[in-house]
C-alpha positions as CSV (number, residue, x, y, z in Angstrom):
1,X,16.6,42.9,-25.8
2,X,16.9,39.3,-25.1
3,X,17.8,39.7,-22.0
4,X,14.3,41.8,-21.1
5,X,12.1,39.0,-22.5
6,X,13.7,36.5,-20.2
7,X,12.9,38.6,-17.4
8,X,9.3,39.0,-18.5
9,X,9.5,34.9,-19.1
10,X,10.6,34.7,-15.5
11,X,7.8,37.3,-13.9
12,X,5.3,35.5,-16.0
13,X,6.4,32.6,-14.9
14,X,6.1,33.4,-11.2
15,X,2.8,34.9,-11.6
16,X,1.4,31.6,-13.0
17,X,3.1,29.5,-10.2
18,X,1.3,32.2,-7.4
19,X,-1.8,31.8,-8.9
20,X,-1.8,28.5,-9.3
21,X,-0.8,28.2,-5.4
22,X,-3.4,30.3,-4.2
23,X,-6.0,28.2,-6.4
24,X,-4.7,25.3,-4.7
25,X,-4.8,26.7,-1.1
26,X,-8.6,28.2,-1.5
27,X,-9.9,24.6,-2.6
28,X,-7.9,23.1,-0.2
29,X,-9.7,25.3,2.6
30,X,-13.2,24.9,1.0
31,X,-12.7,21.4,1.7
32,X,-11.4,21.5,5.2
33,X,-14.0,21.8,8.1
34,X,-12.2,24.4,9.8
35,X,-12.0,28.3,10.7
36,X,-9.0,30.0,8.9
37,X,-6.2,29.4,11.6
38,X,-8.5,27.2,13.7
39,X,-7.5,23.9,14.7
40,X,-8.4,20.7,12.4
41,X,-11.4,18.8,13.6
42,X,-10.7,15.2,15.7
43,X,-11.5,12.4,13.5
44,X,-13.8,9.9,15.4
45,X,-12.4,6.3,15.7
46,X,-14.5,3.9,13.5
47,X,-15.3,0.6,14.7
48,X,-14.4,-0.8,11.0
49,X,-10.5,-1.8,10.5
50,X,-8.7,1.0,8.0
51,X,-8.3,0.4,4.2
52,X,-6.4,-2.7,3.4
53,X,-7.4,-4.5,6.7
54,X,-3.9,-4.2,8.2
55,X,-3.1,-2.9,11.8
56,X,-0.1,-2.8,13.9
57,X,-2.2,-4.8,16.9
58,X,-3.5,-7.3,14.4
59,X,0.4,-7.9,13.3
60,X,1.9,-7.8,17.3
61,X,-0.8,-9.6,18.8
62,X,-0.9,-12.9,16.5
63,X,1.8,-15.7,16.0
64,X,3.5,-13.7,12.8
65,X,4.9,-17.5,11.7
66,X,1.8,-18.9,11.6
67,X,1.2,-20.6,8.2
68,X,-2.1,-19.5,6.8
69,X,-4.7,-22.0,5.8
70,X,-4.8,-23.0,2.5
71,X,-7.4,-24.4,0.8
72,X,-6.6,-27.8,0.2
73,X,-6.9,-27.7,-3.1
74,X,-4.1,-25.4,-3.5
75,X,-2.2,-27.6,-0.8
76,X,-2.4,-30.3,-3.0
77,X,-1.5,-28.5,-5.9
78,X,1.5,-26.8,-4.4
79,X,2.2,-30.3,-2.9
80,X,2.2,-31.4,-6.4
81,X,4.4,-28.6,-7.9
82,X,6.9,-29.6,-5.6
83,X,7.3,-33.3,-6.4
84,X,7.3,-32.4,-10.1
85,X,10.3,-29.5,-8.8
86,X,8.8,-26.5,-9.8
87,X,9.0,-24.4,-6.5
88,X,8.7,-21.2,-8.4
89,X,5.6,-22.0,-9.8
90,X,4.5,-23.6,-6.0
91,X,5.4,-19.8,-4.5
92,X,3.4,-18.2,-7.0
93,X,0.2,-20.4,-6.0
94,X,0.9,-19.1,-2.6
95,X,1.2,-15.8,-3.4
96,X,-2.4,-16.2,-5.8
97,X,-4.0,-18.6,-2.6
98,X,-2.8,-16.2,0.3
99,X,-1.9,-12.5,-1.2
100,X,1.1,-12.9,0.7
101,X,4.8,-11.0,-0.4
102,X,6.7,-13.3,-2.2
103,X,9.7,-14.0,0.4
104,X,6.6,-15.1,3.2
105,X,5.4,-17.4,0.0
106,X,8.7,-18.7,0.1
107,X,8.7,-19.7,3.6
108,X,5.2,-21.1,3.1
109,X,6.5,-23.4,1.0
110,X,9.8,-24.0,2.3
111,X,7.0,-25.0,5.6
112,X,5.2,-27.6,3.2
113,X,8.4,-28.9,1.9
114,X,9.7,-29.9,5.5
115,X,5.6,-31.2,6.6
116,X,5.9,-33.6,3.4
C-alpha cells in the first residue's frame, strides 16, 4: 500500500513540475518578439554605454595604471591617514573616493605612499 502512494507522490509530483514548465515556456514566448521556431530579433546597438558603464574597449584602450583623480580633499586625507599609519583606513577612502576593488585601492595608495 505504501508503496502505491509513493508512486502517486512521484506522478503527482511530475505533473506539477510539467505544468509548471509549460507555464514557464508560454510566458517566456509571450514575451519574446518572435514566430514559434523563428529566429530572435537583432538588437540595435545603442549609442549609450551598457549598465555599469564598463566595456572591454574602454578597459584596452586607456593606460589601466593610471591613478584616478582624487579629489584633493580625499588626497589629503588619505595623505593624512598615512602619516598617522592607518593604511587600512587610507584604502578604504579610496575605495569610498574611487569605487575601485580593494587590491587597485591598494596600489592607489601604495602610488601616494612612494609620491610623498
Amino acid at each position: 500500500m505504501s508503496l502505491l502512494l509513493m508512486v502517486l507522490a512521484l506522478l503527482g509530483a511530475l505533473a506539477v513540475l510539467g505544468a509548471g514548465a509549460w507555464v514557464a515556456a508560454q510566458l517566456r514566448g509571450r514575451y519574446q518578439e518572435t514566430e514559434p521556431g523563428g529566429a530572435a530579433p537583432a538588437v540595435a546597438a545603442s549609442a549609450e554605454s551598457p549598465a555599469g558603464g564598463y566595456t572591454l574597449l574602454d578597459a584596452a584602450g586607456g593606460d589601466a595604471d593610471a591613478v584616478p583623480a582624487l579629489p584633493e580633499d580625499t588626497l589629503g586625507r588619505v595623505r593624512g591617514l598615512l602619516a598617522e599609519g592607518r593604511g587600512n583606513e587610507a584604502i578604504g577612502a579610496v575605495r569610498d573616493a574611487t569605487g575601485c576593488d580593494a587590491r587597485r585601492a591598494e596600489e592607489i595608495v601604495a602610488e601616494i605612499r612612494r609620491s610623498a
